[in-house]
N, C-alpha and C positions, 0 to 999 in steps of 0.2 A: 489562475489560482493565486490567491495573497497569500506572501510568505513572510512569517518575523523570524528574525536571526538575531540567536543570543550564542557569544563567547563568555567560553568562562576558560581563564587561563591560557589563553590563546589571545592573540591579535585578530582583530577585525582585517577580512582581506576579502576585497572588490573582486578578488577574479574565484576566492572560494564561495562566493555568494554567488555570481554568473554561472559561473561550473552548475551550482547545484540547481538554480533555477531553471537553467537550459535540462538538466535528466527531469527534473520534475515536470515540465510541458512536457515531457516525450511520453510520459506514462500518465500526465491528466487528461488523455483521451478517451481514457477506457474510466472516469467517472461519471455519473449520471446527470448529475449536479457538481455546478460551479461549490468548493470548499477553500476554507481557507486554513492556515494551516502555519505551526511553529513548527521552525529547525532550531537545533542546541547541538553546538558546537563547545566539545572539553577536552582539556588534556588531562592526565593521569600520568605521571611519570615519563613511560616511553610513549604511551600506546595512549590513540586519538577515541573519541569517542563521538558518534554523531547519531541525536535522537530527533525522529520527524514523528508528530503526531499533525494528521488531517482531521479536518471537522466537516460534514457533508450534512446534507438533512436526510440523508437513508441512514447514513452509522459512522464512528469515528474509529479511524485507525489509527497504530502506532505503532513502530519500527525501530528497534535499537540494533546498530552495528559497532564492532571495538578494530580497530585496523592498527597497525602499522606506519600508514601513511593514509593522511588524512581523504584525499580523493578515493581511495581503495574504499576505506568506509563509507564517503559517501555513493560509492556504485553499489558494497552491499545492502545500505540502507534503503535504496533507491529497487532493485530489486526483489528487497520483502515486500515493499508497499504495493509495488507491480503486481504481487502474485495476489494479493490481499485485494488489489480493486479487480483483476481480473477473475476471480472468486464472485465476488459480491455483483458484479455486472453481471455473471452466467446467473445467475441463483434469480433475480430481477429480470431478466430476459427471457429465462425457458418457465418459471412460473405460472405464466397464461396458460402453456402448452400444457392441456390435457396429460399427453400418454408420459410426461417430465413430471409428472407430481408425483408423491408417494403413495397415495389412497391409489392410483391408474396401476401403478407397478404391485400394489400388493392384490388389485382386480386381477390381475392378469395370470400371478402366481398361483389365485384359486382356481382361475381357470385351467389351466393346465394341469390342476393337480385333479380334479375332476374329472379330466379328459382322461387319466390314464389311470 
C-alpha cells in the first residue's frame, strides 16, 4: 500500500513514518485490493493528532485518532481502520453465500412463522 505523509506542526520523523508503515502492512492484509492511502500527522497544543484516509476500488476509509503520545494515536488510528477493512472483507466474502444474504434470512423467518 502507498502512503503520503503530511506534518503539520510537527517535525518530519523517519522512525514515525517506519512505525506507521510497518501497523499499516499488518492490517493491509484483510484488503481486497491494493489502495493507496494519505497519513496526516498534527499537533494541537498538548495532544497529537493522526488522520489516515485509504482509497481502494470497493470504498474509501477514514480514521481519526487524538492521543497523548503520538505512537498511542497511531495504534488507535491503526485499529479503527482494522475494524473497518475487516467489516468490508466479511460483507464481500459471505455475499455469494446464499443463506448470508438478507432476502435468505427474511425466507427463512417466513418459514418458521408458518410452521407454527
Amino acid at each position: 500500500m502507498k502512503l503520503n505523509y503530511t506534518f503539520k506542526h510537527l517535525d518530519h520523523s523517519d522512525a514515525l513514518v517506519t512505525y506507521t508503515e510497518g501497523k499499516m502492512e499488518d492490517i493491509g492484509k484483510f484488503l481486497l485490493k491494493e489502495g493507496y492511502g494519505n497519513v496526516y500527522f498534527s499537533k494541537q497544543k498538548n495532544e497529537f493528532q493522526v488522520e489516515i484516509s485509504v482509497n481502494t476500488r470497493e470504498k474509501y476509509f477514514k480514521a481519526t485518532a487524538f492521543g497523548m503520545d503520538v505512537y498511542a494515536a497511531v495504534d488507535a488510528v491503526v485499529d479503527k481502520l482494522e475494524k473497518q477493512f475487516l467489516k468490508t472483507s466479511k460483507q464481500f466474502k459471505d455475499h455469494k453465500k446464499p443463506e448470508n444474504t438478507k432476502e435468505s434470512r427474511i425466507e427463512t423467518s417466513m418459514r418458521f412463522r408458518k410452521a407454527a
